[in-house]
N, C-alpha and C positions, 0 to 999 in steps of 0.2 A: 310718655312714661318710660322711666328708665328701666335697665335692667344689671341684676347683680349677679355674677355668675351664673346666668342661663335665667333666670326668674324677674318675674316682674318687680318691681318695688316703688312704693305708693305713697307719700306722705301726705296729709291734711294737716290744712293749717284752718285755725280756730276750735271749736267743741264740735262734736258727731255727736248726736242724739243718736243713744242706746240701739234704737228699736231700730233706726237705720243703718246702724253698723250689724247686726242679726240678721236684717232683711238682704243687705247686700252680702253678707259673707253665704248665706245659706245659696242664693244665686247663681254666685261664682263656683263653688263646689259642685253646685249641680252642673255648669258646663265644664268645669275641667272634669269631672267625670266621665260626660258626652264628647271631648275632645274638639268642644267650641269655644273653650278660651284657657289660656297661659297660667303657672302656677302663682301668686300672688303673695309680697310679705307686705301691708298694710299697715301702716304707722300712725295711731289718731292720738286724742284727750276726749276725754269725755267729760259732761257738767256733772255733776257728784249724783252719785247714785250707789245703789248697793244693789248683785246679782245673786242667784241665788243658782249654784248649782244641782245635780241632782240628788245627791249628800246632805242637802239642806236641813238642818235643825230648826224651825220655829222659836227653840226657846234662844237660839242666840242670834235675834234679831232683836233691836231695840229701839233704834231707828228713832230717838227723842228731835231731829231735825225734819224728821217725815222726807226724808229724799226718796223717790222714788223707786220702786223694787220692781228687780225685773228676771223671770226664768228664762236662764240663758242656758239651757240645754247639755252643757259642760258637764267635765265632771267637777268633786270638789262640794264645796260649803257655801258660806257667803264671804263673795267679795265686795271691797269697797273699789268705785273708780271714780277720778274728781282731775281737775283741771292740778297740773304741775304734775302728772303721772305719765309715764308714756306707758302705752297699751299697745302692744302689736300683735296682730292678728297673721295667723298664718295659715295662705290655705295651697296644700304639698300635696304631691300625690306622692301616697305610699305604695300603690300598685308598682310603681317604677321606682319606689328609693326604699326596698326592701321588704314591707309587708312586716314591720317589725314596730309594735307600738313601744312597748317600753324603751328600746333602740334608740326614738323618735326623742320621746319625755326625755332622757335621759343626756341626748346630745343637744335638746333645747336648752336645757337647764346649764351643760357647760359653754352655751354661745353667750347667755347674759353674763355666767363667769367671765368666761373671757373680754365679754365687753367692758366689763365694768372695770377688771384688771387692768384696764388702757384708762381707766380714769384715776389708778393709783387706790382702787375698792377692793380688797380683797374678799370677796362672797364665796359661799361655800354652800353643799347639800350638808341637810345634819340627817341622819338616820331614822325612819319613825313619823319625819314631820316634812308638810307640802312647804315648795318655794322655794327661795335663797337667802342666808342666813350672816351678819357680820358682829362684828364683838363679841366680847367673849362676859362670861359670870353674869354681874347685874348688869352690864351694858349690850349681851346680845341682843340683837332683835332681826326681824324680816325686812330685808330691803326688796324683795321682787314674790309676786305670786305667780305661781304657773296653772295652765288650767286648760284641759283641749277636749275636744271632741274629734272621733274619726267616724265621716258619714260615707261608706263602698268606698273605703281606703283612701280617704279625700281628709286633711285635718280641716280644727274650723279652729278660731279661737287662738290662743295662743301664752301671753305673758303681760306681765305690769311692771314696770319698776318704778320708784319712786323718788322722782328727784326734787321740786318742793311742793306736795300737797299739802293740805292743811290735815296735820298728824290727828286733830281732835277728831274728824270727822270717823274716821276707824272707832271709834270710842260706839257708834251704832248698831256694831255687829261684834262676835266674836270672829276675828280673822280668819278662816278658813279652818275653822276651828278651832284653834289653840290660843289657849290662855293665859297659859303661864311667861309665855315671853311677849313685849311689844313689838312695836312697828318704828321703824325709820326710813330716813331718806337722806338723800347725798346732803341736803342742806340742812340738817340736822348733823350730819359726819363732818362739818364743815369743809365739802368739797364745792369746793367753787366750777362748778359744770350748769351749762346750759343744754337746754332740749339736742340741738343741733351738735352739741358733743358728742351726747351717746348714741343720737342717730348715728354720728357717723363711726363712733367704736363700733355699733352693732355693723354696720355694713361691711367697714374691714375685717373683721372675725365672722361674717357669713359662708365666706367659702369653705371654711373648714368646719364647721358645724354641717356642713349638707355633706360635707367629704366622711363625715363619723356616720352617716345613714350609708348601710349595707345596699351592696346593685343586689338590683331586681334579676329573679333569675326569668322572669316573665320573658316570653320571645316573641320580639316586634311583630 
């Protein structure tokens, strides 16, 4: 397993079932917490499913394709994850990169900007509302949902973007709660990008996203 500026980094090739991506993220935070294993950025797909964070609405599930639904601990509403999505999981210790959560949210949210900015994507935070956001009037919509958990200053969980899942399937949930705008993906923006593109913007804009989390003033 390789490593990107000091951290581990993981990629899966084919679908991860849900419940063993949960089982193993919860795992690994438990030992980077105990100081038995390294901190982790984790890169899968998953087969379509909708998660439900702790925010969750019942009335905006709808789910007419019956994919299976899963309490993923997060925070947030309900997400959609499905095959052409890349979902990366990130598990940090905040104990040593500052103890600052929204810091954390905050510098996450501009590593997928900047990833995607290397695709020629211009994403953006909008005010009020979770994720990352492109076009503008009737053409805005979400291209990436964010969504974390910190378990004894350890994250879990992490990000989505979407480069070509099948857009209908969002049609089973209200997206993280918001209504009034849709959902997109790179091959809907007709950006001609594969998985292995954005893997690898995200990997060269990694070190400066960990450089925007504040030192720990915690002593060794």
């Amino acid at each position: 397993m390789k490593q990107v500026a000091g951290v581990e980094w993981q990629v899966s090739e084919g679908l991860t079932p849900y419940e063993d991506a949960l089982a193993a993220m919860e795992s690994r935070a438990a030992a980077i917490r105990a100081g038995e294993a390294n901190e982790l950025i984790w890169l899968v797909e998953h087969p379509p499913l909708f998660t439900a964070g702790t925010s969750a609405n019942a009335d905006e599930l709808m789910n007419p394709l019956h994919f299976p639904v899963f309490e993923a601990g997060r925070g947030g509403r309900y997400t959609y994850h499905g095959p052409g999505q890349r979902v990366g999981y990130l598990m940090l210790d905040l104990e040593k990169r500052g103890k600052d959560i929204r810091c954390f949210v905050h510098a996450l949210e501009g590593w997928i900007i900047a990833a995607l900015a290397q695709l020629d994507v211009k994403a953006r935070r909008e005010p009020g509302r979770i994720g990352l956001w492109v076009g503008e009037g009737a053409n805005e919509a979400k291209i990436a949902a964010i969504g974390v958990r910190v378990k004894r200053w350890v994250t879990l969980h992490g990000f989505s973007v979407n480069i070509s899942p099948d857009l209908s399937h969002f049609g089973g949930i209200v997206p993280c709660g918001i209504s009034d705008f849709g959902v997109t993906s790179l091959q809907a923006l007709d950006v001609d990008a594969e998985m292995a593109e954005l893997d690898g913007a995200l990997e060269a804009a990694f070190p400066a996203f960990l450089a925007e989390l504040p030192a720990s003033d915690k002593v060794p």
